[in-house]
N, C-alpha and C positions, 0 to 999 in steps of 0.2 A: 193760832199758834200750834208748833209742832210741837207735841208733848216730848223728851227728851228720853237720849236711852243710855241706859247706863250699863259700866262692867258688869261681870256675874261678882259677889262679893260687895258691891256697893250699898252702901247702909242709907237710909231715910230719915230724917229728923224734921221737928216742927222746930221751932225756937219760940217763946213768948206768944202762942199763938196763934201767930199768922205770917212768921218766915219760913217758907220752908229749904232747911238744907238737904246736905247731903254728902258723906263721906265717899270721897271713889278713891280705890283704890291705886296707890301709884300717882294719884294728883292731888290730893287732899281733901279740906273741905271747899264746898259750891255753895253759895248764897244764892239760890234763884227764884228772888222776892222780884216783883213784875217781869219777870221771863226769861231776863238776861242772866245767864250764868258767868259768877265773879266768882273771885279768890275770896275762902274767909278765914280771918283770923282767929283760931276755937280760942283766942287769952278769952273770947267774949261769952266762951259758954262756964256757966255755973251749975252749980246742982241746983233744981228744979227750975231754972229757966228752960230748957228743952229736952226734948223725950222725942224716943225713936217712934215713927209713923207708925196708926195701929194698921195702916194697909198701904198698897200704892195708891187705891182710891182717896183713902184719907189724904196722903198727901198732894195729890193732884186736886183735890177740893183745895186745900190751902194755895198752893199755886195758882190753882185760875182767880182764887178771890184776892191774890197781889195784882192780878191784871188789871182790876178796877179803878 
């Protein structure tokens, strides 16, 4: 899989441990839990179900282990 690239401005999120999103700018939020990049609806983020990524590595560790 192509890792993805994103706007300059585009924020990283984990959700519940093992989805990782992603804010981009101008488009919203991306669910890109098994690789495919979807529309997500944030009604589903609360406080402390997701936190912003502590790297891009971090987050591309969560992405490739939705590959599985």
């Amino acid at each position: 899989m192509e890792l993805p690239r994103f706007p300059e401005g585009t924020c990283l999120y984990i959700k519940e441990f093992d989805v990782p999103l992603a804010h981009v700018p101008g488009q919203g939020w991306v669910n890109w839990f098994g690789g495919s990049p979807r529309a997500y609806d944030p009604a589903g983020l609360k406080p402390g179900n997701h936190w912003p990524a502590a790297s891009w590595d971090a987050w591309v560790e969560v992405l490739q282990a939705s590959l599985k």
